[in-house]
C-alpha positions as CSV (number, residue, x, y, z in Angstrom):
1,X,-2.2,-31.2,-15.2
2,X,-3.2,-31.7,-19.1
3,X,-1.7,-28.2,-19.9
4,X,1.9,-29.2,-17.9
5,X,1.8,-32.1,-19.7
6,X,1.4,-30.8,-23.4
7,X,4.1,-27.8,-22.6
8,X,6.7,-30.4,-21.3
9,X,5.9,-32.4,-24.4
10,X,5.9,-29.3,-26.6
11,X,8.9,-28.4,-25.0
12,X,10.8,-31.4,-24.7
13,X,9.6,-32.8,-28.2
14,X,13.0,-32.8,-29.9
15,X,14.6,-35.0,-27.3
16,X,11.7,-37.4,-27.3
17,X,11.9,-37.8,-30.9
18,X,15.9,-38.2,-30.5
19,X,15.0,-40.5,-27.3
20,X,12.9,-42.9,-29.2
21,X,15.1,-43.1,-32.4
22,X,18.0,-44.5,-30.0
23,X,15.9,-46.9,-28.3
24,X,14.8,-48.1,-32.3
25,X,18.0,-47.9,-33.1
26,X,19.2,-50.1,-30.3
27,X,16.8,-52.7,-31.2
28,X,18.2,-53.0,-34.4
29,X,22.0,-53.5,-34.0
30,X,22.2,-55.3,-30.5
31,X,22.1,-58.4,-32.5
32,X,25.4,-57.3,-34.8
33,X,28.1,-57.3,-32.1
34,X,30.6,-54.9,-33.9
35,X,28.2,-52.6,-34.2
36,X,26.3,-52.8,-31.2
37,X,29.9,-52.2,-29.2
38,X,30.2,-48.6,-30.7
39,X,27.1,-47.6,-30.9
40,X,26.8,-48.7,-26.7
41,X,30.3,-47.0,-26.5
42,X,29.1,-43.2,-28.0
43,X,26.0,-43.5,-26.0
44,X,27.8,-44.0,-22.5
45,X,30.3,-41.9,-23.9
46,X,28.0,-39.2,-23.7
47,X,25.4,-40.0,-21.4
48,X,28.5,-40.2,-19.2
49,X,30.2,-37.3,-19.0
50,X,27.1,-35.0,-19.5
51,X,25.8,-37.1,-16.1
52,X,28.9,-36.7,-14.2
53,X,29.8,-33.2,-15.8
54,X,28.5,-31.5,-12.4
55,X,30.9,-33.4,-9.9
56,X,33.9,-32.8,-12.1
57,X,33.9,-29.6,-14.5
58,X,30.3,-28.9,-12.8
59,X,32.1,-26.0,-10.2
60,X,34.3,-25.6,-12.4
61,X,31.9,-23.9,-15.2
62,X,29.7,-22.6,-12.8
63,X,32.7,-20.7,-11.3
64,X,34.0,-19.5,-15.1
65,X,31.0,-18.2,-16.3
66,X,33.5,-15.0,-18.0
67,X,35.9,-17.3,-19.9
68,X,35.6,-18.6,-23.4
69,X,33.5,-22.1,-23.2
70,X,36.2,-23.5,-26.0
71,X,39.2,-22.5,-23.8
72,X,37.6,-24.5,-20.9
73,X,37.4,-27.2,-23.6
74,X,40.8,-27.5,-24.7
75,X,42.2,-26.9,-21.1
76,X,39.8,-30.1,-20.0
77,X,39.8,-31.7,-23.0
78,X,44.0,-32.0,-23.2
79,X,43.9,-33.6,-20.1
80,X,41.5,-36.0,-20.7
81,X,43.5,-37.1,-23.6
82,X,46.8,-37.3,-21.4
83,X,45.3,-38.8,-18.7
84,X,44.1,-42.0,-20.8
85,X,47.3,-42.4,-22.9
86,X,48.8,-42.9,-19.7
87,X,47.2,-45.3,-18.7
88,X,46.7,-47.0,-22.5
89,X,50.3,-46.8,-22.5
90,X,51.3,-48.3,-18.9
91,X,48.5,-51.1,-18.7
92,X,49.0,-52.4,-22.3
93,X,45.6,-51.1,-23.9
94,X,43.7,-50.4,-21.0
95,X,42.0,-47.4,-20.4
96,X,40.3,-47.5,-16.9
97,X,43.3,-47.7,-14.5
98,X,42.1,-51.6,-14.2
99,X,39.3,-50.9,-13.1
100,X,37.5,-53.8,-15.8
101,X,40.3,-56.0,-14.8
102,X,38.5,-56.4,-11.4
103,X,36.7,-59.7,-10.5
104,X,33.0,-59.7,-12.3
105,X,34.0,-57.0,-15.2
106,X,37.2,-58.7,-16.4
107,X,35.8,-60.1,-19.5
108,X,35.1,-58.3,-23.1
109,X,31.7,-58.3,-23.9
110,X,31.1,-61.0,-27.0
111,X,27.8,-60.0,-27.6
112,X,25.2,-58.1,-26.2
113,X,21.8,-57.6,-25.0
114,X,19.3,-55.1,-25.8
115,X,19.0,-53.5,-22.6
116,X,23.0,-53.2,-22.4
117,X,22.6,-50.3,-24.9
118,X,19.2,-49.6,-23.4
119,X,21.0,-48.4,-19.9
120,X,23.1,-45.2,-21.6
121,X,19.8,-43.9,-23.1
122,X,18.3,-44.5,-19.5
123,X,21.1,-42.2,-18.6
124,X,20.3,-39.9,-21.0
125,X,16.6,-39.1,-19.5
126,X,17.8,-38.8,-16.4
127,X,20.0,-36.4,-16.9
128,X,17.9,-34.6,-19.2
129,X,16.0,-34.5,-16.0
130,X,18.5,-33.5,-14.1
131,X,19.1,-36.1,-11.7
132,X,22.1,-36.8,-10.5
133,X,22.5,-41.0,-10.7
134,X,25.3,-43.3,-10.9
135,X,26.8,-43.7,-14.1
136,X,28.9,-46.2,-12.5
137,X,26.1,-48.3,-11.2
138,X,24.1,-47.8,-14.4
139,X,26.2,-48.6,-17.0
140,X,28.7,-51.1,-15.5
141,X,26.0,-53.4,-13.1
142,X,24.3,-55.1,-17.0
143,X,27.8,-56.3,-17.8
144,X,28.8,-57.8,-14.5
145,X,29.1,-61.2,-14.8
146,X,28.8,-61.8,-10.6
147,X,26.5,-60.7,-8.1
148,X,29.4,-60.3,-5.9
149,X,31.1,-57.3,-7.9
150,X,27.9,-55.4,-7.9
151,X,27.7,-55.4,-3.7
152,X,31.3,-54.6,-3.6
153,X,31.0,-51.6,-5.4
154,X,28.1,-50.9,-3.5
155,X,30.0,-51.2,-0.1
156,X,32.9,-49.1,-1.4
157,X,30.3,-46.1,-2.7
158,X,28.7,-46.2,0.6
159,X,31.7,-45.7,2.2
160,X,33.0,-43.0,-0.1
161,X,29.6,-41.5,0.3
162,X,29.8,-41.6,4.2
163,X,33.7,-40.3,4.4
164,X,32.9,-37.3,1.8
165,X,29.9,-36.4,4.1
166,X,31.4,-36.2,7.8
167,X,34.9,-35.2,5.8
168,X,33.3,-32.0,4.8
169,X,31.1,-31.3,7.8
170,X,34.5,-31.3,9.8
171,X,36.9,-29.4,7.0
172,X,34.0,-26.8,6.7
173,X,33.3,-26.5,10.1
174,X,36.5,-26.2,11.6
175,X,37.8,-24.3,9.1
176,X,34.8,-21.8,9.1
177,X,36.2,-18.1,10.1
178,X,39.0,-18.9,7.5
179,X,36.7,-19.4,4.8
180,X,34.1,-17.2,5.6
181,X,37.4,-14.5,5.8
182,X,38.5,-15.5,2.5
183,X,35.5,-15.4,0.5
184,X,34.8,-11.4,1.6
185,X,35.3,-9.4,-1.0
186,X,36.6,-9.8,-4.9
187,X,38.6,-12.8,-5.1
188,X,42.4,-12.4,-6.1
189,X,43.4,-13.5,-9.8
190,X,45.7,-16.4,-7.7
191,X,41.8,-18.4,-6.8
192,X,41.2,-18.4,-10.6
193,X,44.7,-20.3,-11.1
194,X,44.6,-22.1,-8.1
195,X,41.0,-23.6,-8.8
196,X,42.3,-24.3,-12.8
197,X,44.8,-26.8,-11.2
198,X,42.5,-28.0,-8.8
199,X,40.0,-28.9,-11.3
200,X,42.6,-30.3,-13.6
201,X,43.7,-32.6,-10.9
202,X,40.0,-33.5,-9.6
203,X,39.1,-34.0,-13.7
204,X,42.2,-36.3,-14.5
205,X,41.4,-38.3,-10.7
206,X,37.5,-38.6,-11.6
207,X,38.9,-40.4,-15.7
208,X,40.8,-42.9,-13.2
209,X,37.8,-44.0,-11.9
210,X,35.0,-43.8,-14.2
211,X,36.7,-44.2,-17.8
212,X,35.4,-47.9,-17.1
213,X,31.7,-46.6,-16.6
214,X,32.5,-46.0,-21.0
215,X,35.1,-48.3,-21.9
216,X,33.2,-51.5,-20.7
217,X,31.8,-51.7,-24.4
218,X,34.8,-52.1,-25.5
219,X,37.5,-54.5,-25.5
220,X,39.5,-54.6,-22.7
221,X,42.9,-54.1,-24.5
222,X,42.6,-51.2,-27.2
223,X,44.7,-51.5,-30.2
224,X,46.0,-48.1,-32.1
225,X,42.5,-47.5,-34.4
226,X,40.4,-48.4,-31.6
227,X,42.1,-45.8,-28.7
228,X,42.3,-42.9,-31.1
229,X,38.2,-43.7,-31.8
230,X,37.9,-44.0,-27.6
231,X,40.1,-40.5,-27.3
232,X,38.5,-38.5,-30.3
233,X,34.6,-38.9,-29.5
234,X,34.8,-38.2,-26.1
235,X,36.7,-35.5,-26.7
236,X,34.4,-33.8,-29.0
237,X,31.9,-34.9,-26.5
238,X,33.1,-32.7,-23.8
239,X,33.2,-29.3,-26.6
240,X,29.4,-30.2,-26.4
241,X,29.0,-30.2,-23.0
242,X,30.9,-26.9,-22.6
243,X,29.5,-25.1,-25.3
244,X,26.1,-26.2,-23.7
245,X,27.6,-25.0,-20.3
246,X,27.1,-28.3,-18.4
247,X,23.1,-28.3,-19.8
248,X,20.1,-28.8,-17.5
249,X,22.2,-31.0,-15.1
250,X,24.0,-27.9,-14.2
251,X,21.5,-26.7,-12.4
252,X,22.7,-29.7,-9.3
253,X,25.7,-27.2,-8.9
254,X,24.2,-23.9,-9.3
255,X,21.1,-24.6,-6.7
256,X,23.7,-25.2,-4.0
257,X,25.3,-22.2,-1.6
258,X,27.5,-20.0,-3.4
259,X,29.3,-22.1,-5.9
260,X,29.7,-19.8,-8.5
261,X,32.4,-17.8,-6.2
262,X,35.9,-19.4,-7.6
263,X,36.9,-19.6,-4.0
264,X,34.4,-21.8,-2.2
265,X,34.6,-24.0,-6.0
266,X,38.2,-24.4,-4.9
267,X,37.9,-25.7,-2.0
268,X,35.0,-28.4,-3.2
269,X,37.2,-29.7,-5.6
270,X,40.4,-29.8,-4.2
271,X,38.6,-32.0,-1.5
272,X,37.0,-33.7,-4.0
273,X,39.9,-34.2,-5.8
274,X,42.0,-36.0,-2.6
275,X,38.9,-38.3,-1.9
276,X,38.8,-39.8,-5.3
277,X,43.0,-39.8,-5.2
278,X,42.7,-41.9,-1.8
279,X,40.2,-44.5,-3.1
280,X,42.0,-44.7,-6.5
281,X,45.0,-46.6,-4.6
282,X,42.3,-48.5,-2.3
283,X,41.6,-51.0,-4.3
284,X,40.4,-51.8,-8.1
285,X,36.6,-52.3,-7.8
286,X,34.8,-49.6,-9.6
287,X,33.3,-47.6,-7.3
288,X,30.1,-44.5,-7.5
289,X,31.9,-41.1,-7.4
290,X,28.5,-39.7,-8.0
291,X,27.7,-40.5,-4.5
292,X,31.3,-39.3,-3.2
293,X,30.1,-36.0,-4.8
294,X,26.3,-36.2,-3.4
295,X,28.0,-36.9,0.2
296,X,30.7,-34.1,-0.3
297,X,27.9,-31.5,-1.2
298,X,25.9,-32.7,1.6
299,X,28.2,-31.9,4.3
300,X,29.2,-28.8,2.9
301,X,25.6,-27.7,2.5
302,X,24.5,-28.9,6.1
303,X,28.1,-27.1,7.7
304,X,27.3,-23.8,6.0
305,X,24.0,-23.7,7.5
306,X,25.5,-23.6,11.4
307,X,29.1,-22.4,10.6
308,X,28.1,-19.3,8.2
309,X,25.9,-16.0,9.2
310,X,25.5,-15.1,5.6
311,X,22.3,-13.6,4.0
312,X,22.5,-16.0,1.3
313,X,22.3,-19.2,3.8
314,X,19.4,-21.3,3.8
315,X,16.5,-22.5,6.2
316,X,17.6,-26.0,8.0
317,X,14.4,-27.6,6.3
318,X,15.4,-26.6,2.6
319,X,19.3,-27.4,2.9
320,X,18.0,-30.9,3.9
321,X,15.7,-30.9,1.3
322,X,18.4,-30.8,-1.3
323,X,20.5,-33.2,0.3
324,X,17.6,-35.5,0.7
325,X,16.8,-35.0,-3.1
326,X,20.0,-35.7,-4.0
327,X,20.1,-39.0,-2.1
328,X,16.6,-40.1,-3.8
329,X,17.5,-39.2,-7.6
330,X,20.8,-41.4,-6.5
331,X,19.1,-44.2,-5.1
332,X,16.8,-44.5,-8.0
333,X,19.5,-44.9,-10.2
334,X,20.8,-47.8,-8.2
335,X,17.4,-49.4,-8.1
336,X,17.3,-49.2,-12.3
337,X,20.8,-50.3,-12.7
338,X,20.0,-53.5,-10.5
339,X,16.8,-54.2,-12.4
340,X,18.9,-53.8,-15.2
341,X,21.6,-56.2,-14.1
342,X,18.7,-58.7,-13.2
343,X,16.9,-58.9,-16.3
344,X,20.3,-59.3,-18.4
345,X,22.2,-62.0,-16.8
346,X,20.3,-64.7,-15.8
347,X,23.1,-66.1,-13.1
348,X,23.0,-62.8,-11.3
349,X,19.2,-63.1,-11.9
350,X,19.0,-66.6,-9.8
351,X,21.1,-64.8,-7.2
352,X,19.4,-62.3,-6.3
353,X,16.4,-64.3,-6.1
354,X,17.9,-66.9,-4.1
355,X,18.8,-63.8,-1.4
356,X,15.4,-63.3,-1.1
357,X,13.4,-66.8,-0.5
């Protein structure tokens, strides 16, 4: 046990270092508001995407493992910048869709608290650990000013969880001989521009809903200086993550059935991708997509165990391992980000304490 210990810490000793600065560093400009909002804002920035990397570009690298990680970049990276002009542009300096302008997360944060910029370093272990949490619940439940919003977004991820799930247990049932026809044999150079849409649609759908996991350091209407700062960092941010191809979190993709085949990645996102589009028009409450993409994944994983007689298909007890795994790294994430929320706000704090006497 001693010698596991002092290889992960031999190992890992870089990021621990880098771990520990931030959380210094946090403790030192919390207190300075200007400087506490960008500091909080390149954390989640990054913590983020890399977290949420494997639901939206995740198939999407595993699946271009041949191309140039810079012209996956640009491709994603152009879009990204697109996608939140437009919405800069139509909702007068806003760049979640209105998804801050909700009841709970409508107000710019004045000051903060040190465990505010704690909760995108949180995210950053996590992932380094490769657990798939939500970013949404994690970053955005410390600067909710109601209990309320926090159980709403909780009902609508539980629902998006539930609809992925049976969603893709039916599609992937039903539509079983067709896939498993389609997927014999080297895949036609139409999949590779077909599932370059679909991920550009799914990546641009996925900004709608979780630019407010990053933005919600910042204030709520961006002037000129302030957008350009927003666009350019996260920008850069995702030439890291490709150039790092999607990092240890990765592995969340590549451990599940055949998803480096451009055709079955296809598919995943495109149904992905019509999910998200639904609940984007739904309503404005921030919602989880992590657990859209966890309950997508699942039924996928639990359909291909009956519907395909492949020699790459998995035992019953290990496909449900994995989709129990994924559940548990989600619901501790959940658990943090409520802690989180508690120990922050003291209103929400009295609350939640109330629900329990």
């Amino acid at each position: 046990m001693k010698g596991k210990i002092s290889l992960y810490l031999e190992r890992e000793r870089w990021f621990i270092l880098i771990t520990l600065l931030l959380f210094a560093l946090a403790g030192i400009v919390y207190g300075y508001a200007p400087v506490a909002m960008w500091f909080g804002f390149a954390l989640a920035a990054f913590s983020a995407v890399s977290n949420d990397s494997i639901q939206t570009i995740g198939t999407f690298i595993s699946s271009n493992g041949d191309k140039k990680w810079w012209a996956l970049w640009l491709y994603i990276g152009v879009i990204f910048v697109i996608t939140v002009t437009i919405s800069w542009v139509v909702y007068d300096g806003d760049v979640s869709y209105q998804r801050l302008s909700s009841k709970g997360f409508e107000k710019s944060p004045e000051q903060f608290a040190y465990l505010q910029l704690v909760a995108p370093i949180v995210l950053l272990i996590l992932t380094r650990w490769r657990m798939p949490v939500s970013t949404t619940f994690l970053l955005l439940s410390s600067f909710t000013t109601e209990s309320e919003a926090i159980f709403k977004v909780i009902s609508k991820s539980l629902s998006g969880y539930f609809i992925a799930f049976f969603m893709s247990i039916a599609l992937w049932l039903v539509f079983a001989k067709f896939i498993k026809r389609i997927q014999k044999g080297e895949a036609h150079f139409a999949w590779t521009v077909a599932q370059w849409i679909t991920s550009g649609l799914l990546w641009a759908v996925w900004i709608m809903q979780d630019a407010a996991n990053i933005a919600v350091f910042l204030p709520r209407q961006l002037n000129l200086m302030e957008f350009l700062a927003f666009t350019i960092v996260i920008f850069f941010g995702l030439g890291f993550i490709f150039y790092r191809k999607g990092d240890k979190i990765q592995e969340v993709i590549t451990e599940k059935s055949n998803v480096k085949d451009v055709r079955p990645a296809t598919l995943i996102d495109f149904v992905y991708a019509i999910i998200l589009f639904v609940f984007q028009y739904i309503s404005t409450i921030p919602m989880s997509t992590t657990w859209v993409f966890i309950g997508l994944l699942a039924g996928r994983e639990l359909a291909t165990h009956y519907a395909y007689d492949m020699p790459e298909k998995r035992e019953l007890k290990k496909t449900i391992g994995l989709i129990v795994k994924d559940i548990t790294y989600t619901l501790i994430g959940l658990i943090i980000s409520i802690l989180l929320a508690v120990a922050v706000n003291p209103k929400i704090r009295e609350e939640f304490f109330r629900l329990f006497q």
